[in-house]
N, C-alpha and C positions, 0 to 999 in steps of 0.2 A: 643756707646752702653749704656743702664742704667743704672743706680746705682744697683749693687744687692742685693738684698733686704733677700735673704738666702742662707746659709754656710753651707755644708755639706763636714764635715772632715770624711776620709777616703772612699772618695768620687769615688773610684775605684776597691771598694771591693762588695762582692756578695749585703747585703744587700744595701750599699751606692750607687752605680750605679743604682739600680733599685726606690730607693728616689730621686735620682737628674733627671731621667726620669719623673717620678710620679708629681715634681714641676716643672718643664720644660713645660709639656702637660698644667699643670692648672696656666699656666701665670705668673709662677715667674721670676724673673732673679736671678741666682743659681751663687757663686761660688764655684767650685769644689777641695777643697783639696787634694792632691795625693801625694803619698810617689813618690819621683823621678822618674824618668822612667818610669811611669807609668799611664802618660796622654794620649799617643797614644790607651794603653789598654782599658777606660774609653771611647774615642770616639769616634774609633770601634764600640764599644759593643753598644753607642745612635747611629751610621750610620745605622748598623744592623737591630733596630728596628725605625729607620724612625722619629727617635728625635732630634725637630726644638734644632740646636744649637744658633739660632743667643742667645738667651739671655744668653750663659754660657762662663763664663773665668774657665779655668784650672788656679791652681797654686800650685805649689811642696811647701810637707810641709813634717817637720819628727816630730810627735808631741814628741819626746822624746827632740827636740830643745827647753828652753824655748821662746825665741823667734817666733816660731814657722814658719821659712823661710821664702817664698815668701809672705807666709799671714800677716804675721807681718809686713812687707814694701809695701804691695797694698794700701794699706788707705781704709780696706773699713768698710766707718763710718755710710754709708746706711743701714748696714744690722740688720736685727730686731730678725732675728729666726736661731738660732745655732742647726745644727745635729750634735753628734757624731757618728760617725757608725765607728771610727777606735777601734780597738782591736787588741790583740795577741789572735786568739782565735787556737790554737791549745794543743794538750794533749801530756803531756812530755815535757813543753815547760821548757827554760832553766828560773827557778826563778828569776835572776834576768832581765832577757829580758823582761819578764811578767809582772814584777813590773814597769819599764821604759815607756813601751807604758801603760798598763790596768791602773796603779797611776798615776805616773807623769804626761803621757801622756794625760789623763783624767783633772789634776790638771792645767796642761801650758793651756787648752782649755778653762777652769772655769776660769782662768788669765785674758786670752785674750776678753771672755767675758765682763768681770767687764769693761773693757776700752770702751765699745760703749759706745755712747751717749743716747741712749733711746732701748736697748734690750727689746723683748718682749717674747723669750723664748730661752734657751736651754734645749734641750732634749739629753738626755743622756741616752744609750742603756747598758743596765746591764743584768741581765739574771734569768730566772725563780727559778731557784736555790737558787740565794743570797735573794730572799723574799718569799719563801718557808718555809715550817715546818721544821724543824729537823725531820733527818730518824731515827728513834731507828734502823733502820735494817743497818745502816753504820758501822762498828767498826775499819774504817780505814780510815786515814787520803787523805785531798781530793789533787787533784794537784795544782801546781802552778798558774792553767790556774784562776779556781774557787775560788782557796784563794784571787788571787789577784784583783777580780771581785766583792768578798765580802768587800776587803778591802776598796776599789775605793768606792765602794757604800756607807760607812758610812761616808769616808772624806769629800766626794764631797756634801752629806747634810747640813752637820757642817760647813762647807766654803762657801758655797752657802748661807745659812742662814744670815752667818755674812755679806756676803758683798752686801745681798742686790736682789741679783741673779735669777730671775725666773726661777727654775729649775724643769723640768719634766723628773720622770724618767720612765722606758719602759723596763718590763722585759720578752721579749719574752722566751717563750718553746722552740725545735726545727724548724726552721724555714727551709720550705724545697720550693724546686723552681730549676730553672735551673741555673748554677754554683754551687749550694749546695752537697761539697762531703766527706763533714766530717761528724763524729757519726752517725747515723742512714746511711747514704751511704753507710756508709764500712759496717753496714749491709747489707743492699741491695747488694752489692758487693760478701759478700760472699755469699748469699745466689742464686746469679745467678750462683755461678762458682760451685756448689755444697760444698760449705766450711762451711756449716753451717749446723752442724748433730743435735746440741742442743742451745735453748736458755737461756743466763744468767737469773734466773728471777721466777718466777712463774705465773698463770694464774690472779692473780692483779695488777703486774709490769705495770707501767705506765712510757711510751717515750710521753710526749703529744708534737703534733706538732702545725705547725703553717704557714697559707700560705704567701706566698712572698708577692702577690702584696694587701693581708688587710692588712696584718703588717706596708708596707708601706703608705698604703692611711690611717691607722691611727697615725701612725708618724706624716703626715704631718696636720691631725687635731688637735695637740696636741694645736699649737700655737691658734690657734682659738678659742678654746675655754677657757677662763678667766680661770673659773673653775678648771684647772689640773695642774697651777703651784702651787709647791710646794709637789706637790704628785708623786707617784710611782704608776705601775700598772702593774700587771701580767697577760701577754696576751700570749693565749693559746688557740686552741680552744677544748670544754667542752666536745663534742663531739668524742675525740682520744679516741679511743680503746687501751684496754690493749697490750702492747708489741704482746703477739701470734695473737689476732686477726691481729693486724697491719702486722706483718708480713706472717698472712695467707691471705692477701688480697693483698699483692704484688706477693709473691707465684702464686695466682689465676691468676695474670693478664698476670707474664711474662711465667707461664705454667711449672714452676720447684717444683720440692718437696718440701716442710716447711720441718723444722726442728720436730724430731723425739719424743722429749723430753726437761723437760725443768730441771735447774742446781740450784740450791738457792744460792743465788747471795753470803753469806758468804763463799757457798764452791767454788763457784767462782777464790774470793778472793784469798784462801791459797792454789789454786794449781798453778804449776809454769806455767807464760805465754806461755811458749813452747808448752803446752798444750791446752790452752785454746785460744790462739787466742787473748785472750780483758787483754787490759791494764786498769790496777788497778785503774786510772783516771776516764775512764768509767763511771763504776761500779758508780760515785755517783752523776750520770744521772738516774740510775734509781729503781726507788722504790714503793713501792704502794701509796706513799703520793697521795693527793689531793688537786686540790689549788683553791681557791679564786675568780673568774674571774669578779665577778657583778660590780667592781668600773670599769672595764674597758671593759665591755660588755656596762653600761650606754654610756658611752665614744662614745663606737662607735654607737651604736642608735641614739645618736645626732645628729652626724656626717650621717647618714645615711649607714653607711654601715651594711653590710652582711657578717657571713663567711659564704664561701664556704665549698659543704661536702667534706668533711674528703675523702671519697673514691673516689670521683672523681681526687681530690690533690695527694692522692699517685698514681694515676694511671699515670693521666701526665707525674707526677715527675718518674716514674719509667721509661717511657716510654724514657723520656730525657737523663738518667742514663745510661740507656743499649746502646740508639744511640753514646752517647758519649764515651765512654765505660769508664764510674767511671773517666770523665775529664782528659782522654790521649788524645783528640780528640776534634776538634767541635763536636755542634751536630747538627742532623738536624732537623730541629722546622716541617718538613711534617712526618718522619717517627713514628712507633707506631708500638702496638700489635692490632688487629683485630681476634678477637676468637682464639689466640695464634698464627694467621701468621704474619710475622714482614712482613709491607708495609712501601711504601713509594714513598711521590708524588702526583699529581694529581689523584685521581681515580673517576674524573668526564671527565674531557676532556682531554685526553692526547693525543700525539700526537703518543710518543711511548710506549708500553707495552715490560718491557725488564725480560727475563728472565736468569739466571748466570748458568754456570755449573763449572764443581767440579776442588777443591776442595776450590771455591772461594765464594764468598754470593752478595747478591745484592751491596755491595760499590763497585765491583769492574766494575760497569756501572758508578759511578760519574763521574770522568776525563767523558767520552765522552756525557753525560746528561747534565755538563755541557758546553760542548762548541757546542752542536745541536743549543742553541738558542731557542728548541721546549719545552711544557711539556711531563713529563714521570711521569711514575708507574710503582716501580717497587716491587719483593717480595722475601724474602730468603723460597725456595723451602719447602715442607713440614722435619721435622725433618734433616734439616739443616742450618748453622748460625744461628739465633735468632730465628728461626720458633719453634713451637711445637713438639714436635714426631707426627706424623702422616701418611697416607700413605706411600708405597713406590713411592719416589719421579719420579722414572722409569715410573710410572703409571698414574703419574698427567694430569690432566687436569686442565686450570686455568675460568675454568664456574665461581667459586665462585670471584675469583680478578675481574673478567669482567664485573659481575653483575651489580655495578653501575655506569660503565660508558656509555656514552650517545653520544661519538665520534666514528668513524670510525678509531683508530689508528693502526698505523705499529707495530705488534707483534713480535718481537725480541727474539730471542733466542742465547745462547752460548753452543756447546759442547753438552750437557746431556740437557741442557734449550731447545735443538732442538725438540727433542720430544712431549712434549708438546706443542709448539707452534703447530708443524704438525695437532696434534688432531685437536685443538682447530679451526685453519684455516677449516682443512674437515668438522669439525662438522656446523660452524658457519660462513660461508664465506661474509653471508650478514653483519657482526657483525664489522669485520674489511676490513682496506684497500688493506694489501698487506704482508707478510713476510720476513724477514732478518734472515738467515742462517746463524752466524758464528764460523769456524770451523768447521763443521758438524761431528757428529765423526764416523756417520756410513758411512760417504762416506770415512774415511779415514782410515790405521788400527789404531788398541788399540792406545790411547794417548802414547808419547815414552816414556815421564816420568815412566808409571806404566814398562816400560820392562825394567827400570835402575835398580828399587827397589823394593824388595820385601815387598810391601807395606802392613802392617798391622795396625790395629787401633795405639795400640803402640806407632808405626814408626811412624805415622802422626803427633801425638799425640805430640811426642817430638820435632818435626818440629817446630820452633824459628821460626820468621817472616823472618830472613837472610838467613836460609838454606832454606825452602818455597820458596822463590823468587828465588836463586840459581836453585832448582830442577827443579823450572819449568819454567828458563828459563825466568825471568822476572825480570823487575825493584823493589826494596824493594820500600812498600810506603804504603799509610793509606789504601792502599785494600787488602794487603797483611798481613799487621798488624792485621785489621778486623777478616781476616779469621785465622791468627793464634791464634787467642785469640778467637774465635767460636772454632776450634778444639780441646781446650783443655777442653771446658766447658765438662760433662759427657753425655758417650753416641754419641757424634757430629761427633767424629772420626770414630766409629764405625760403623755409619752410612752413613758415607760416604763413605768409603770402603763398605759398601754392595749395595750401590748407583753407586758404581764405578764400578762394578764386574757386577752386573746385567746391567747395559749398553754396556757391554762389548758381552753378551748373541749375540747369533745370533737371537733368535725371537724376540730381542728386535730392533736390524738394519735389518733385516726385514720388521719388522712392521714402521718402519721410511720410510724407502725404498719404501714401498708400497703406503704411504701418500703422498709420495713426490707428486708418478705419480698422484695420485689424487684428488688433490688440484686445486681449479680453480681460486682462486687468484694469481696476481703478488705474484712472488719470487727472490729473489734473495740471494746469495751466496757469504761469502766474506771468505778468506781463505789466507794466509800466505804463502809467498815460502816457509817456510821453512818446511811447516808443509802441502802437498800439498794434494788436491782428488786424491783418487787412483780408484774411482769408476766414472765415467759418471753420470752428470746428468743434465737434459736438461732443462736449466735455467742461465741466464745471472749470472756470475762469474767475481766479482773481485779478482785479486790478490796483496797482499801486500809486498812486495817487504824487506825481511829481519824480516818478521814476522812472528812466531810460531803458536804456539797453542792460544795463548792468544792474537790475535790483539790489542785487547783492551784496553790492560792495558801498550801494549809496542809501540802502534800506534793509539793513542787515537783519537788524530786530524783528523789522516786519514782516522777512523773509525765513526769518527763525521763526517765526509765530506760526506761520502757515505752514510749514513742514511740521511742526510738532501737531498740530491740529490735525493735517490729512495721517499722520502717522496713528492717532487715536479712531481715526475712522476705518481706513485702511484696516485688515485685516491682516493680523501676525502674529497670531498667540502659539503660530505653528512654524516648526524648523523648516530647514530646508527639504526635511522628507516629508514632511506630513507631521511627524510624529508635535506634541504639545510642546514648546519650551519650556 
């Protein structure tokens, strides 16, 4: 392998992994610093997105060692260009943990530096703050995270200086991207779950953000250009809206209410957290200051880059937040909001079109999406899991999901998801190939869950991911999670239960009923002993042998097997016009 030619410490952290991809792509050989245990995590996350490792060595480092571990016994005398991207960056953090990694940490890096043979840059990541104005509107002291960020930043000039050191420093604003779920997330956090009635702040409070992958494509021009050692530069882009706008454009995108009113950030301050929600730390993130950007706007014109808007970045970014749900989770890089329906998948060529019924949301199709082998699309129902309020879900037709695809795929439905599929097939039979039935619930009575409990918004409402899986009979797991954590957002439960009830309607299994018979595409029906048809209906019927109401999620394989099978029988060698795929 080569010599590597650059160091990037804390090289498995949100912004460090995404710099050691960024030089990885543009021909470097990278070695990657990692706090212990935490090399597998690091490449993962380059497998994921398809980043050549030959040119990268992992090695465990704990920069609070002055030695600093495996880096200090590699020899590596090759290397010309030092990142830092390690930090304690957390709020509350304990003083002198903060001091350890944000100083020391920072000082054993500038050490180790001095020891090459011919360095031609370290850069060093500090933060908009520590070269910002003074807020007259602060009258309280800041936390450990920021003190000891300020501190780093003046030692590490003054020792740099003396020993020689070509040191560039980088003080990003919020930097937002996917892994990103601190400060502005736990915004965005509460303001998904309805927890966000008012904003700290006023209408000129300024969060200025900053996107992931400029931040790092100008990271990695730093060394390139002569020009930026010895300087510092606050990168931001100029273009952030004030706090309400920003958080009225995320509002917009995931379809919840903004916050009602806004709080002046001193009275903030002196009411007790139990109230307010925001730690005192926060608070001195944000101000109406205004900073600086033109020495590091030149920077990156040199360099050729661009930012990106401002509203497209949060949208992304929000988009990645809610799939993940505030990083309890993967996330999944196809799903999003689309005029407030959460999709996800293929909605060009799919193979299958899956729809979920209650009181579950589209994850609980992953397990068998992915072990089909095929593509899917799929959508959480109108005003359920991630979706919008919108019609009643009883009522749906999915014209609108189907519009841009251009395949012939198998339309799947679960339970409540059956009805729609029905429409859809009568209405449009040229459109798709064939139907998958599972569970059907009008062929079978009421779901037996709802005859256990007297199921009210409430009641659901309180439903834990453990009881949820329990009542209905199913395995706990990330689609259970999913939905418990959809039910409690506002309104979700609510809606489900009136989702629940109105399928339960006889004009509603009726009108299923009546679909059924005429429909002129393949069908098929997959149903669970345990949970069997009580009605006749004349169409090929699997049964699942120890399986409920939910095959899906309790016989996933087996339910991947039979969609793949009726997909080879089914006919779809033709688009959605006719024409041949």
């Amino acid at each position: 392998m080569p010599t590597p030619d650059s160091l990037v410490f804390g090289a498995a952290g949100f912004i460090g992994r995404a710099l050691v991809a960024h030089l990885l792509h543009n021909g470097h050989t990278v070695a990657a610093a990692v706090r212990p245990g935490s090399g597998d995590r690091l490449t993962s996350w380059l497998d994921e997105r398809g980043a050549e490792r030959g040119r990268l060595i992992v090695l465990d480092c704990d920069i609070t060692d002055p030695e600093l571990g495996d880096v200090g016994r590699a020899g590596l005398t090759g290397i010309r260009d030092v990142y830092n991207c390690a930090a304690l960056f957390a709020f509350g953090a304990d003083p002198a943990l903060a001091r350890a990694v944000n100083i020391d940490g920072a000082l054993h890096i500038l050490d180790w530096t001095a020891q090459l043979p011919d360095p031609r840059r370290l850069v060093h990541i500090s933060g908009y703050r520590v070269a910002g104005p003074d807020s007259a509107e602060h009258d309280y002291d800041v936390g450990a995270y920021e003190a000891s960020k300020s501190e780093s930043d003046a030692i590490l000039r003054k020792r740099a200086a003396a020993a020689g050191i070509p040191l560039t420093i980088a003080n990003p604003s919020t930097v937002v991207g996917p892994g990103q779920y601190i400060g502005l997330a736990e915004l965005a956090r509460d303001l998904w779950s309805g927890k966000l009635p008012a904003l700290p702040g006023n209408a000129r409070t300024l969060l200025p953000t900053l996107d992931l992958d400029y931040f790092t494509e100008f990271l990695a021009a730093l060394p390139d250009n002569p020009d930026t050692a010895g300087r510092s530069y606050t990168v931001l882009d100029p273009a952030s809206p004030p706090l309400p706008e920003l958080i009225g454009t995320l509002a917009r995108h995931m379809h919840v209410r903004p916050p009602r009113f806004t709080i002046p950030l001193g009275l903030v301050a002196r009411l007790p957290r139990r109230l307010t929600g925001v730690d005192e730390e926060r608070l001195a993130f944000l101000a109406e200051d205004r900073y600086d950007t033109s020495a590091a706007d030149a920077v990156a014109s040199a360099a050729g880059l661009t930012m990106p808007p401002a509203d497209t970045i949060l949208r992304t970014w929000a988009d990645h937040l809610v799939s993940s749900r505030f990083g309890a989770t993967a996330a999944d890089p196809t799903a999003g909001f689309d005029n407030g329906r959460w999709v996800s998948g293929d909605n060009r060529t799919p193979d299958f079109v899956l729809l979920h019924g209650l009181p579950t949301d589209s994850e609980a199709w992953r397990p068998v999406t992915a072990a089909t082998g095929g593509s899917s699309y799929t959508i959480d129902l109108p005003g359920l899991g991630r979706s919008a309020p919108g019609p009643d879900p009883t009522r749906y037709t999915p014209d609108e999901l189907m519009a841009a695809v251009t395949t012939r795929p198998i339309l799947v439905g679960h339970s409540l998801g059956c009805l729609p599929v029905l429409r859809y097939a009568a209405a449009h039979p040229d459109r798709i190939a064939g139907i998958v039935l599972i569970a059907p619930a009008f062929l079978q009575p009421r779901a037996s869950w709802l005859t256990r409990l007297p199921i009210t918004a409430p009641i659901l409402r309180r439903l834990g991911p453990d009881r949820l899986a329990a009542t209905l009979g199913v395995p706990p797991g990330p689609a259970i999670e999913s939905a418990s954590a959809n039910l409690r957002r506002p309104g979700v439960a609510r809606r489900t239960v009136q989702a629940l009830r109105a399928a339960s309607r006889p004009e509603r299994r009726a009108e299923a009923g009546r679909l059924l018979e005429e429909v002129t595409v393949p069908v098929h029906i997959v149903a669970g002993s345990r949970d069997p048809l009580t009605t006749p209906a004349a169409a090929p019927i699997t049964v699942i042998e120890g399986a409920g109401h939910y095959p899906h999620l309790t016989h996933p394989e087996q339910v991947a097997e039979i969609l793949t099978s009726v997909r080879h029988r089914f006919p779809h060698n033709a688009d959605a016009t006719g024409r041949p795929a």
